[in-house]
C-alpha positions as CSV (number, residue, x, y, z in Angstrom):
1,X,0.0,0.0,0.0
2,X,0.9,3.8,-0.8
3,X,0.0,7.0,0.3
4,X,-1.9,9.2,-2.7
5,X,-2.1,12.2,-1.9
6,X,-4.9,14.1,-3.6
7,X,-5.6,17.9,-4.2
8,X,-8.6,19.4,-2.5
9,X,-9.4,22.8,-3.8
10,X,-10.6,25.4,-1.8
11,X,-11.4,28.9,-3.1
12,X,-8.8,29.2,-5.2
13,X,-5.8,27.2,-2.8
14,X,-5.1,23.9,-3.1
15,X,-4.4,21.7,-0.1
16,X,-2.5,18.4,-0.6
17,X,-4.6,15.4,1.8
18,X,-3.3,12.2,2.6
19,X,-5.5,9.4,1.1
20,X,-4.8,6.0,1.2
21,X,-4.8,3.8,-1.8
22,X,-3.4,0.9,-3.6
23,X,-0.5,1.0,-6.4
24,X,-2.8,0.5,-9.3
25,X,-4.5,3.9,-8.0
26,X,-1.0,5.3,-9.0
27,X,-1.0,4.9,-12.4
28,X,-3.3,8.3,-13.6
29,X,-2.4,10.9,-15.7
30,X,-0.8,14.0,-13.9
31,X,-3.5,16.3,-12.3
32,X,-3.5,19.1,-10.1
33,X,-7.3,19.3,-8.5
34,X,-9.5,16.2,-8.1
35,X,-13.2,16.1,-7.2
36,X,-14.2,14.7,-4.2
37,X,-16.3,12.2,-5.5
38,X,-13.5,10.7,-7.7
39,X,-10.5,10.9,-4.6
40,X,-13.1,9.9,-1.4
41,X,-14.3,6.5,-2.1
42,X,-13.8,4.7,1.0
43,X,-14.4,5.4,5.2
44,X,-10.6,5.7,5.2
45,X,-10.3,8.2,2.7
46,X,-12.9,10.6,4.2
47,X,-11.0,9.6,8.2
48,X,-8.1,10.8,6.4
49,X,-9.5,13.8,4.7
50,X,-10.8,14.9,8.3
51,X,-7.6,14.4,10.1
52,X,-6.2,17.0,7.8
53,X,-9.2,19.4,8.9
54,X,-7.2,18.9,12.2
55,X,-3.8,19.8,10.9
56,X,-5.0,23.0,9.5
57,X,-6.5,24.1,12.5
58,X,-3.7,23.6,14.1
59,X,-1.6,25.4,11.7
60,X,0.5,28.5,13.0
61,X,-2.2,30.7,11.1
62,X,-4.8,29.6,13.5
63,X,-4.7,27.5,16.7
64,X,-1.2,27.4,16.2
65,X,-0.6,30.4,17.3
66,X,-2.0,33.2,15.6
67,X,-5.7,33.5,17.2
68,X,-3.9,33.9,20.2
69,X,-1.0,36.5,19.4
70,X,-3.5,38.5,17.4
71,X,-6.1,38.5,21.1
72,X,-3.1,39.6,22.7
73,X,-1.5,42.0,20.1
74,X,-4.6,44.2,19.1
75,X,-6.1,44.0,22.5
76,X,-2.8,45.5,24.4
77,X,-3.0,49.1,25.0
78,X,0.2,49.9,23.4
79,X,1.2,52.9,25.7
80,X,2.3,53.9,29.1
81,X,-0.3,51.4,30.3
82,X,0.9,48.5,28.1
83,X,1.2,44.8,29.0
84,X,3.4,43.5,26.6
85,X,5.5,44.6,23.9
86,X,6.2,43.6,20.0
87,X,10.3,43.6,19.6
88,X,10.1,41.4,16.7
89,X,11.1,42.4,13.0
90,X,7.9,41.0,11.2
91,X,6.0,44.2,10.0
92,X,2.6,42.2,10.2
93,X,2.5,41.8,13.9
94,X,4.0,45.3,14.3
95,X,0.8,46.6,12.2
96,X,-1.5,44.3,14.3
97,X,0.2,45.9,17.8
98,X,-0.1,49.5,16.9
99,X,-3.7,49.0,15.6
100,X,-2.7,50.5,11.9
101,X,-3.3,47.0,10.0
102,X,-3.4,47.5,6.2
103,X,-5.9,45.2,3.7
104,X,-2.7,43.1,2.5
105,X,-1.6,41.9,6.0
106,X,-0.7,38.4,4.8
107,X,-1.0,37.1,8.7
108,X,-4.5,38.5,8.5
109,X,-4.7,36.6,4.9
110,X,-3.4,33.1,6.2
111,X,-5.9,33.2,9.3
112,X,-8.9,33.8,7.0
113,X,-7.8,31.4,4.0
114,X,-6.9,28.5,6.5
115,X,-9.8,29.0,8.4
116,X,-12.1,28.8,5.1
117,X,-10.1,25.6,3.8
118,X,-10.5,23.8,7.5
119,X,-14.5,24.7,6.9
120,X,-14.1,23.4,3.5
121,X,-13.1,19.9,4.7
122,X,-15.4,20.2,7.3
123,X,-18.0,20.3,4.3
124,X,-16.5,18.1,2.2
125,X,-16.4,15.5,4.7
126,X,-20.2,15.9,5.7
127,X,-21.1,15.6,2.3
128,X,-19.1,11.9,2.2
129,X,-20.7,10.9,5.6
130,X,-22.8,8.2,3.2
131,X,-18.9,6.6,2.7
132,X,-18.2,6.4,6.4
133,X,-18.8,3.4,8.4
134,X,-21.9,3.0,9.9
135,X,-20.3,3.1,13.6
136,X,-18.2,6.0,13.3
137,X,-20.9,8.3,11.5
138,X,-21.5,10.0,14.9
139,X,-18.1,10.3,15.4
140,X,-17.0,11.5,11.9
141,X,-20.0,13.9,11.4
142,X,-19.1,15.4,15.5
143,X,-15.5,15.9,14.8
144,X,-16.5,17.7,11.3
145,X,-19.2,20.1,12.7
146,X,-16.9,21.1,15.7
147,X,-14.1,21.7,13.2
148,X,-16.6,24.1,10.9
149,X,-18.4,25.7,14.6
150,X,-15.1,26.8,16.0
151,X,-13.7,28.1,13.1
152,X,-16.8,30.2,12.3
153,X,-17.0,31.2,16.1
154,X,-12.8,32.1,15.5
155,X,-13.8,34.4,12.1
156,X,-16.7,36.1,13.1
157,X,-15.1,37.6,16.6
158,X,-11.7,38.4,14.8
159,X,-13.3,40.1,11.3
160,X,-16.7,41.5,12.6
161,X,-18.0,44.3,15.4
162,X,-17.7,42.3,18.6
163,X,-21.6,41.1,19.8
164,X,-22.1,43.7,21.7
165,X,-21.4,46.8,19.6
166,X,-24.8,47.3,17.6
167,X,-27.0,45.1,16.3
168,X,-25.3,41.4,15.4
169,X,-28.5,41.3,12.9
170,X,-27.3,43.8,10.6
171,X,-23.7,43.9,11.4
172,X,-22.0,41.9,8.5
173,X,-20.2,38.6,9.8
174,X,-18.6,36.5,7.3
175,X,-19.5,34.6,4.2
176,X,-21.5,30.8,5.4
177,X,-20.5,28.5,3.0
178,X,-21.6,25.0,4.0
179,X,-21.5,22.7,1.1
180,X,-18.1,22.1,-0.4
181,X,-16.6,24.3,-2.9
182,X,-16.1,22.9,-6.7
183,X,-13.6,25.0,-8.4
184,X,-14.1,24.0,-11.6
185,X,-17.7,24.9,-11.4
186,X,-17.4,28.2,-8.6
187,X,-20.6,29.7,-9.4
188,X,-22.4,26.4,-8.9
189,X,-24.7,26.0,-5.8
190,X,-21.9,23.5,-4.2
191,X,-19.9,26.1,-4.8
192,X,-21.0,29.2,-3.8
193,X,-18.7,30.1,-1.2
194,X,-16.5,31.5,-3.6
195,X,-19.2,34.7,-5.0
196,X,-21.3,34.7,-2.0
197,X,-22.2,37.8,0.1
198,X,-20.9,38.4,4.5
199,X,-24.0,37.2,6.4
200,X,-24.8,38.8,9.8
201,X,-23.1,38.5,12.7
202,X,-26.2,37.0,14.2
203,X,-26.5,34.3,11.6
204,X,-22.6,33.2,11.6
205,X,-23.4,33.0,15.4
206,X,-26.4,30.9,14.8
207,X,-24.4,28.5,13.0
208,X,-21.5,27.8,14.9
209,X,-23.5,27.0,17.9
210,X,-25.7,24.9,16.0
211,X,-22.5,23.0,14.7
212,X,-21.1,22.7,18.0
213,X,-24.5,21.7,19.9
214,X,-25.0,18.6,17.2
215,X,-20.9,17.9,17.8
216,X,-21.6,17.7,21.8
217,X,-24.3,15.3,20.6
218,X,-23.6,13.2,18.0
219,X,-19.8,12.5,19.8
220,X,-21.7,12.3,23.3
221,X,-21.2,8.2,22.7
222,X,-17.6,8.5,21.4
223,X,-15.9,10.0,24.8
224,X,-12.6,9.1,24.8
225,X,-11.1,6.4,26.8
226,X,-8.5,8.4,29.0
227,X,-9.0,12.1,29.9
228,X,-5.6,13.0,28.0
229,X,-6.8,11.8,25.1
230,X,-7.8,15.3,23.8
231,X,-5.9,15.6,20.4
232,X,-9.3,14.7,18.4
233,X,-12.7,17.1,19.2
234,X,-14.5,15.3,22.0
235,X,-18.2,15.8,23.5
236,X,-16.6,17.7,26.0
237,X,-13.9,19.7,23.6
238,X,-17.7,20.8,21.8
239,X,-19.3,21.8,25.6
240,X,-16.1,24.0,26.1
241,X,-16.6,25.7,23.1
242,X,-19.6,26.1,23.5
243,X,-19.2,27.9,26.9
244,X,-17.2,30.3,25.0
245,X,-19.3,31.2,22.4
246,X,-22.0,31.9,24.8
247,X,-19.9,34.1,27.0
248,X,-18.7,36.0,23.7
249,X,-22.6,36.9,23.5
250,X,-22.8,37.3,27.0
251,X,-25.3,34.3,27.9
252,X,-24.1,33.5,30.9
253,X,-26.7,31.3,32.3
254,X,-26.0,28.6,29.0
255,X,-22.4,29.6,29.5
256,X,-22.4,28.3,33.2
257,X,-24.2,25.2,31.8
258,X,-21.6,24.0,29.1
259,X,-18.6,25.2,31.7
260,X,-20.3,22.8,34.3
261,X,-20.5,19.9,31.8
262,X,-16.5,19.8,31.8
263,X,-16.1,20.3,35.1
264,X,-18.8,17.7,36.4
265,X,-18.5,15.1,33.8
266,X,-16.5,11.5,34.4
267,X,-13.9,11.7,32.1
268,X,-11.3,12.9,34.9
269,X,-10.2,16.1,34.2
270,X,-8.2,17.6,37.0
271,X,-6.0,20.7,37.7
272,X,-2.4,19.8,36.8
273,X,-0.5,21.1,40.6
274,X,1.9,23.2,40.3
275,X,0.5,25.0,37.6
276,X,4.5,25.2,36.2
277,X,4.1,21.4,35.2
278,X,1.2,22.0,33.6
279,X,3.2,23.9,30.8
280,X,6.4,22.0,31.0
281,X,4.4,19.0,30.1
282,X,5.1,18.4,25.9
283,X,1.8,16.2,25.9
284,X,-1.9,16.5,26.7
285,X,-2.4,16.3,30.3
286,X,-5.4,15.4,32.8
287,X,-5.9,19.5,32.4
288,X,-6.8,19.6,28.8
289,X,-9.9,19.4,27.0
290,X,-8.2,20.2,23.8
291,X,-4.8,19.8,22.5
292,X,-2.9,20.6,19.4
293,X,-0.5,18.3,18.5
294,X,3.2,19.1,17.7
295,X,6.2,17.0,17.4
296,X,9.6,17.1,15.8
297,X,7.5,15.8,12.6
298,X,4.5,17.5,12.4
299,X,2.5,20.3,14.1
300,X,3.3,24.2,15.1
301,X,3.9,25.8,17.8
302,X,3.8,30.1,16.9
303,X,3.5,30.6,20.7
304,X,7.0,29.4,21.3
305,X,8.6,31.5,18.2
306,X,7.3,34.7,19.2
307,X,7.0,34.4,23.2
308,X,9.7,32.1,24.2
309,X,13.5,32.6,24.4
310,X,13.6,28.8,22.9
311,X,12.0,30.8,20.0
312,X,12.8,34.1,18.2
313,X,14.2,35.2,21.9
314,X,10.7,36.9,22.4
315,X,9.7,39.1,20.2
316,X,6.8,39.3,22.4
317,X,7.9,40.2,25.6
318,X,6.1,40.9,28.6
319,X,6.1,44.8,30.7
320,X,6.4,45.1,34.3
321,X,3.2,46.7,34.6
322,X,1.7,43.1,33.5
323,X,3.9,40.8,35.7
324,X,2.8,43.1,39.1
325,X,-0.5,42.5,38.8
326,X,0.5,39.2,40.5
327,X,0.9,39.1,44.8
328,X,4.0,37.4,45.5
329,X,2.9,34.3,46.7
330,X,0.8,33.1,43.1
331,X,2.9,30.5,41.6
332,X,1.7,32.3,38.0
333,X,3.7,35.4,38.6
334,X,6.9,32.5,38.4
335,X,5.7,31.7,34.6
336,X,7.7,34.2,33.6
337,X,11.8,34.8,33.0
338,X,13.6,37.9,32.1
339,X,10.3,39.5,31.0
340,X,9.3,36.7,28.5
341,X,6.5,34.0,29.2
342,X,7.5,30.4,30.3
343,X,4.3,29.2,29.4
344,X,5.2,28.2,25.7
345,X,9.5,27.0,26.4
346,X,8.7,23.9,24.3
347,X,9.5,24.1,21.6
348,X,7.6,20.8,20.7
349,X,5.1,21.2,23.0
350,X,1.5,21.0,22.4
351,X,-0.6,23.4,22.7
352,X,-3.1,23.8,25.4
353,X,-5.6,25.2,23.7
354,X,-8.7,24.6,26.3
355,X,-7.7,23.9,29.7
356,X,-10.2,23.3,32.9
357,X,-8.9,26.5,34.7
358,X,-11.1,28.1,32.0
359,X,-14.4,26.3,32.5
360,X,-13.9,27.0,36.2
361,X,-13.6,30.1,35.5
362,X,-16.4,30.4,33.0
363,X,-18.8,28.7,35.7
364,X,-18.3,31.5,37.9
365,X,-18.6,34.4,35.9
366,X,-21.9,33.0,34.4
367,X,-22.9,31.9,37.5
368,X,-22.4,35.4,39.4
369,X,-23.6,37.2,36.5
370,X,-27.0,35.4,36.1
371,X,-27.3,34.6,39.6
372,X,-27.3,31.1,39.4
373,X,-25.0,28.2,40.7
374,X,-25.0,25.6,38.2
375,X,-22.5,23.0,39.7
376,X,-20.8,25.3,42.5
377,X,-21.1,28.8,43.7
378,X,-18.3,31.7,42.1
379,X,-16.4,31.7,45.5
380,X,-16.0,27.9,45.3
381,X,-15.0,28.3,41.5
382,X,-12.4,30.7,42.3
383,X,-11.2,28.9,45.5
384,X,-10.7,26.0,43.1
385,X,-8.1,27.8,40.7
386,X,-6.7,30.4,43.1
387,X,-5.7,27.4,45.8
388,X,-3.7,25.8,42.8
389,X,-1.8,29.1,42.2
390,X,-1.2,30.1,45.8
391,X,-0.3,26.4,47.2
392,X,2.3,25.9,44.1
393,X,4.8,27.8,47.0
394,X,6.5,26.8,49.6
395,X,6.3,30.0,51.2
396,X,2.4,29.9,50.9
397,X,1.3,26.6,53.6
398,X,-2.3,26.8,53.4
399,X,-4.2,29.0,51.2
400,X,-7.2,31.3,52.8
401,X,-10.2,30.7,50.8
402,X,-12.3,33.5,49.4
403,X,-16.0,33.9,51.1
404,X,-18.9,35.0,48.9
405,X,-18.2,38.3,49.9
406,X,-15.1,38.8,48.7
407,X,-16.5,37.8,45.2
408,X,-16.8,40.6,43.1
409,X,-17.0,41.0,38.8
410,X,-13.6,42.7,39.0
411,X,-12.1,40.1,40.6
412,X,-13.6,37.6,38.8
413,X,-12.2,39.2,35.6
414,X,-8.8,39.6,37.1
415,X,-8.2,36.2,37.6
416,X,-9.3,35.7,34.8
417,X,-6.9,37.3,33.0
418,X,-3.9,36.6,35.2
419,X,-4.8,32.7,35.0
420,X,-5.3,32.8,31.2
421,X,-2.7,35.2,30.3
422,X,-1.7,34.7,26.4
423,X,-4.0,32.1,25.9
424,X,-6.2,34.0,23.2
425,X,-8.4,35.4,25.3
426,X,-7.4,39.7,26.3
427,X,-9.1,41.4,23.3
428,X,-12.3,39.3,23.5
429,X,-12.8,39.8,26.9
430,X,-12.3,43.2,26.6
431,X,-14.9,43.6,23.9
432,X,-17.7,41.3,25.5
433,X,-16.7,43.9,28.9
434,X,-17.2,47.4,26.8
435,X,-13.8,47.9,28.1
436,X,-11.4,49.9,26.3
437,X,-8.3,49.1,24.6
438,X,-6.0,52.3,25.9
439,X,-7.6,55.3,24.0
440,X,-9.5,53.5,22.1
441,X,-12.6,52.3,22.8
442,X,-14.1,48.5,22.7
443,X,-16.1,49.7,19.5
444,X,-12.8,51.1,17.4
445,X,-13.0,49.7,14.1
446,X,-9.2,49.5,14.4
447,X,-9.9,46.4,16.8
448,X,-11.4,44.2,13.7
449,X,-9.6,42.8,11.3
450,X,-10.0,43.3,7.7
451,X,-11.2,41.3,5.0
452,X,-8.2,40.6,2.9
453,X,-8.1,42.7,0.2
454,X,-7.1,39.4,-2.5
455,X,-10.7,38.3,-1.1
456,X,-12.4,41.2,-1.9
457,X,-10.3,41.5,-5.2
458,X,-12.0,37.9,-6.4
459,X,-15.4,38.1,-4.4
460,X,-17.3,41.7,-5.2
461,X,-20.3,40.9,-3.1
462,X,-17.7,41.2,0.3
463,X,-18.0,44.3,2.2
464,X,-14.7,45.8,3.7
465,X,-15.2,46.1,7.0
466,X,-15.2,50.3,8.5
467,X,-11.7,52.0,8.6
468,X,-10.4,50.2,5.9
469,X,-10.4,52.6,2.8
């Protein structure tokens, strides 16, 4: 047996997928796009096709690294007040920092274009479902829909007005393409991603929780057997998106709820102690919900380049003003080393890309904002991830637990942001919280990406998005 690989086209890129066939399968005439019906003709084709949905998402354009530079870039107040710094050469991250992004920003390109070919395989392999073995439809079509959900939840916050600012009804999204695209027939109906209008932020929201609802169900039977087992979308990788999709739109009651199914389910997910270990581990650990895999071989780690000294030496460094925020005794104020983040030292690490500190933390801000305590109370949540910190040291014995009326939304914020610190998480927050981003406040167009301008060069029907002439 060989490996053929085949050429999916999406839009108008071409991504090489591993499909397995026999020898004879190897003598065709030289081509450079195949249909989908011609190159998927088997369950293992179309398992194939799908674990390449997972190697584009984790791409350095996307999981792998860039949603979460780009959170922490645009969302820094680049000032006196700043919390990090971009050192680094690379003038598309310098645009991104100082909020002065130009249409051709190829990292703002590769994000968008790998995010629509991960949705494209998505399709593609939903469309094949019929070729999949009866027993692993559930899991095949799950795995898909989370892949398509959490990449339209990743496109709509980063290239539309945040929720919050107007009316998500007739604020334009991004374009919903949900069947595959044919690019010898664009204009077709299984094609019509490539000519199609931006739907409304509402309607891009709509779908990606519908995606990720039927993913929680449909891989609800599939669990997998150990909880570090997290390198393929799980029921529970779905509930914890989920939870952040409904905290983007400020739900917080249905937030609490899909936080709570992490926490409270069997599959043994636990606080790694000391936090330190939980990012000098290379491989998923009983933390994790969701991992990105990287190894010598495979897999990307952007986090490393740009924050680590094992990297570019940090072209991402981290201010003072950041690093105080932490008392003395919290064991995340060590994750740090000559002003550079320890969280991302290796180099072939995975990355943690949804971690139970978060859906602790989730349950307690939508439990304190809707008045409700689904699973615990906020004080309990906060106890949970603050003891962690605060025990880590030697110096700190026995930790002091937080009563209920200590428990305040600035504090539950704060953590917040001192736990998941460059993570992917600063400019989002600060949107959902009307906060503003140094002078500029939460609704600055500046804080949304473009559409790239090679999109809007092929695709008339796109509106650019306000600021960008």
């Amino acid at each position: 047996m060989n490996k053929l690989f085949r050429a999916l086209a999406v839009g108008t890129t071409l991504l090489a997928v591993p499909m397995a066939g026999c020898d004879k399968r190897l003598d065709i005439d030289p081509v450079n796009t195949v249909r989908a019906n011609k190159a998927l003709n088997t369950s293992a084709d179309v398992e194939s096709l799908l674990r390449a949905g997972y190697a584009i998402i984790g791409s350095v354009d996307l999981y792998g690294g860039r949603l979460q530079y780009i959170a922490d870039l645009l969302g820094d107040p680049d000032g006196s007040d700043s919390e990090v710094f971009w050192g680094g050469t690379y003038s598309q991250p310098n645009e991104i920092y100082h909020k002065s992004i130009v249409k051709t920003n190829t990292f703002v390109a590769g994000t968008w274009t790998q995010a629509y070919q991960a949705i494209n395989i998505a399709n593609t392999v939903l469309a094949n479902l019929s070729k999949v073995t009866p027993s692993k439809q559930n899991r095949v079509e799950g795995e898909a829909k989370f892949i398509r959900g959490a990449m339209y939840f990743e496109l709509v916050r980063a290239f539309a007005k945040d929720w919050s600012n107007g009316s998500p009804t007739a604020n334009p999204g991004v374009p919903l393409v949900l069947s595959p695209t044919d690019v010898e027939n664009p204009d077709a109906v299984a094609g019509a991603g490539a000519k199609i209008p931006r739907n409304t932020v509402a309607q891009v929201y709509a779908q990606a929780l519908s995606d990720l609802t039927a993913a929680e169900s449909k891989l609800a039977g599939s669990a997998p057997g150990s909880p570090t087992a997290t390198e393929f979308a799980t029921t529970y990788t779905a509930s914890g998106m989920l939870s952040r999709v409904y905290l983007q739109q400020r739900r917080y009651a249905l937030a609490a709820v899909e936080a709570d199914k992490v926490i409270s389910s069997a599959a043994g997910f636990r606080l790694i102690r000391p936090i330190s270990d939980e990012f000098a581990s290379k491989i998923n650990t009983n933390e994790d919900i969701f991992d990105l895999q990287v190894t010598v071989q495979s897999g990307a780690n952007d986090l490393n380049t740009f924050y680590s000294v094992n990297g570019r030496g940090g072209d991402i460094s981290i201010n003072d003003s950041f690093i105080s925020q932490y008392d003395s005794t919290d064991a995340r104020g060590q994750l740090f080393d000559s002003n550079l983040s320890t969280k991302f030292d290796e180099v072939y690490g995975n990355i943690h890309e949804m971690r139970l500190a978060e859906m602790y933390l989730t349950r307690a801000e939508g439990n304190f904002r809707a008045g409700t305590s689904v699973g615990a109370t906020p004080e309990s949540d906060l106890n949970t991830v603050r003891a962690r910190a605060f025990r880590a040291l030697p110096s700190v014995p026995l930790y002091v637990p937080l009563t209920s009326a200590d428990v305040n939304l600035a504090l539950i914020l704060t953590e917040r942001h001192l736990e998941l610190a460059f993570e992917g998480f600063y400019l989002h927050d600060l949107r959902r919280n009307n906060l503003p981003v140094g002078n500029l406040p939460n609704t600055s167009p500046r804080l949304v990406l473009p559409i790239p301008q090679r999109e809007i060069d092929v695709n008339p029907s796109l509106v650019q998005n306000d600021g960008y002439l």
